[in-house]
C-alpha positions in Angstrom: 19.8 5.5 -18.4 17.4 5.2 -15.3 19.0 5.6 -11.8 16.8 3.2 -9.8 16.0 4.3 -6.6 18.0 3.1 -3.3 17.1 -0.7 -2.9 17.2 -0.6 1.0 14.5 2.4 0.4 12.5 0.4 -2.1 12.4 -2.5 0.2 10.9 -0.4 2.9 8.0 0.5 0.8 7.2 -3.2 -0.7 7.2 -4.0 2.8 4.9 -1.1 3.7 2.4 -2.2 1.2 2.5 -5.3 2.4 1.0 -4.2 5.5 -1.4 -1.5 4.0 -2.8 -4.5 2.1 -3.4 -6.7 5.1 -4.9 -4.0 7.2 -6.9 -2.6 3.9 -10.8 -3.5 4.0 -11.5 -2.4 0.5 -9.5 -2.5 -2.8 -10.6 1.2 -2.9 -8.9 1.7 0.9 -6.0 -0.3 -0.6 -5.6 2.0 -3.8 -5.9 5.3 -1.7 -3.2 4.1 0.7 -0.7 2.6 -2.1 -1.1 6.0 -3.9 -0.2 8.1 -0.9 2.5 5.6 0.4 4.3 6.1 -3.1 3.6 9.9 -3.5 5.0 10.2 -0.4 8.1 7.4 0.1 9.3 8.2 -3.7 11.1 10.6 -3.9 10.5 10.9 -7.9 7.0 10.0 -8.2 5.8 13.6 -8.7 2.2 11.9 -9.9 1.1 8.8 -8.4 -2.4 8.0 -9.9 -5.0 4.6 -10.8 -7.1 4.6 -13.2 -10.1 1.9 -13.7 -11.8 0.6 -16.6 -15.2 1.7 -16.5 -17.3 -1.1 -16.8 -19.7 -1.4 -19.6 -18.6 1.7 -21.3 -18.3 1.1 -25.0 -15.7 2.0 -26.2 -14.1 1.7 -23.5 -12.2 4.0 -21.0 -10.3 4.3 -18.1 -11.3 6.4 -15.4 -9.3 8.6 -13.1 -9.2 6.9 -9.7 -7.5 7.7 -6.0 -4.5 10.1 -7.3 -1.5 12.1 -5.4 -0.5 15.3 -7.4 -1.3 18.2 -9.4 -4.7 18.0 -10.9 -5.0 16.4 -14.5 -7.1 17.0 -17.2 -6.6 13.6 -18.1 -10.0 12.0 -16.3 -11.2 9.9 -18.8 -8.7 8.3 -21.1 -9.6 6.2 -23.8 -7.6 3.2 -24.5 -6.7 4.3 -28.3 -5.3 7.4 -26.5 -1.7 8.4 -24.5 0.5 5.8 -22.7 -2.0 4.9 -20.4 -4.1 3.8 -23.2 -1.4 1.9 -24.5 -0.6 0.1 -21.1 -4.0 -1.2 -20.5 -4.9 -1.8 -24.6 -1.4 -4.4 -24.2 -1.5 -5.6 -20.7 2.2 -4.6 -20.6 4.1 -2.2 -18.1 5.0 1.0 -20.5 8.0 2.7 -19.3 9.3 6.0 -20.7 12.7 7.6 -20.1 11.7 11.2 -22.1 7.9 11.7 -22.4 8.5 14.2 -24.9 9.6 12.5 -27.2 7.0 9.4 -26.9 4.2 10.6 -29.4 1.9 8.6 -27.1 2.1 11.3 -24.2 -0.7 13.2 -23.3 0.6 16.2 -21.8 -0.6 16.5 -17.8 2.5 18.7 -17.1 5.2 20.9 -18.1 7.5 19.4 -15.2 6.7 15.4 -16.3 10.1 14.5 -17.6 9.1 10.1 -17.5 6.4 8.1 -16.8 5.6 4.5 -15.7 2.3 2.7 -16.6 1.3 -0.7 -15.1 -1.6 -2.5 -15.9 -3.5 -4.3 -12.8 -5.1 -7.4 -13.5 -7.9 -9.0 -12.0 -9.4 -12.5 -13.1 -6.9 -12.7 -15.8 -8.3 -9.7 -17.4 -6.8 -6.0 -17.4 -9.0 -3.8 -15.4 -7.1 -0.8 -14.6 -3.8 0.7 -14.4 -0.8 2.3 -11.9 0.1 5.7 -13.4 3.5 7.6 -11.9 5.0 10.7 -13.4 8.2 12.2 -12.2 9.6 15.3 -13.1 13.2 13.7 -13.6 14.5 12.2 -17.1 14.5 8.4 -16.7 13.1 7.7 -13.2 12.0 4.4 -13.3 14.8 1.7 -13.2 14.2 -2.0 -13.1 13.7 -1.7 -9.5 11.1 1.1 -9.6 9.4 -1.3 -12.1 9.5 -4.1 -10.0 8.1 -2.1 -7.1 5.2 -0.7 -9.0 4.3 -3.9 -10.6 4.2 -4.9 -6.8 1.8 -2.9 -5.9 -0.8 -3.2 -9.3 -0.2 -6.9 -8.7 -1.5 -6.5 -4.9 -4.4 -4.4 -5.8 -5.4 -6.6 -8.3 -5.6 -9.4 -5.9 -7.6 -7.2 -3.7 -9.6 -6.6 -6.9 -10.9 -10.2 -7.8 -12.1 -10.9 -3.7 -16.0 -9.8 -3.7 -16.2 -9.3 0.0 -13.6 -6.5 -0.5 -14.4 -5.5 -3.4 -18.6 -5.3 -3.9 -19.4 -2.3 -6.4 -16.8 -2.9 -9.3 -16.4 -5.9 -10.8 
């Protein structure tokens, strides 16, 4: 069972990236300062990562983005692949308790105990995703979730708006 994180602490955090996405010029500003605001405020998001869809790649795959954490080997994921892949092939938020015992995982780490995948959607469409591993059993309660979705769901807005947003999509 996931032990969601203090709500007053949670609050704090939606509230900060509420003001790093107002003060953000870029979606790529915006997804560097989410990533390090969660690393950071979290106290169980070991690995705070987004990956992109890169566009025009057939078949397609998503590509590492701004990250907080150990290095991966996981760069380039294709979306027939791990739980990323299975976030962003869905469009729904994949949460697991026990990553090793999810066939889906692609092992980053032997620390990662649970992991939390979001998509982020821009113009309707999934176009990347908000990746945290921690390296506690069941880390992500319903108010991690809802955080997290927060955050995917503000970068995605900062995603469709061409004057922030001019080399992606």
């Amino acid at each position: 069972m996931a032990k969601t994180a203090n709500p007053s602490k949670i609050e704090e955090v939606r509230k900060e990236a509420d003001r790093l996405n107002a003060a953000a010029g870029t979606a790529e500003q915006l997804m560097k300062d989410i990533t390090l605001l969660l690393h950071e405020k979290m106290l169980k998001y070991n690995w705070v990562g987004f990956y992109l869809l890169e566009p025009g790649a057939n078949p397609p795959v998503l590509v590492l983005g701004h990250f907080r954490g150990a290095m991966t080997p996981h760069t380039r994921i294709p979306l027939n692949q791990g739980i990323c892949g299975a976030a962003a092939s869905s469009g729904k938020t994949v949460v697991v308790d026990d990553v090793q015992s999810d066939p889906r995982y692609l092992a980053c780490s032997l620390e990662t105990k649970s992991e939390i995948v979001v998509p982020v959607f821009a113009s309707g469409k999934v176009v990347g995703e908000l990746d945290i591993d921690s390296h506690f059993p069941a880390a992500f309660g319903a108010q991690d979730r809802e955080l997290v979705e927060y955050c995917a769901q503000l970068v995605g807005r900062r995603l469709e708006t061409p004057e922030t947003n001019p080399a992606r999509f």
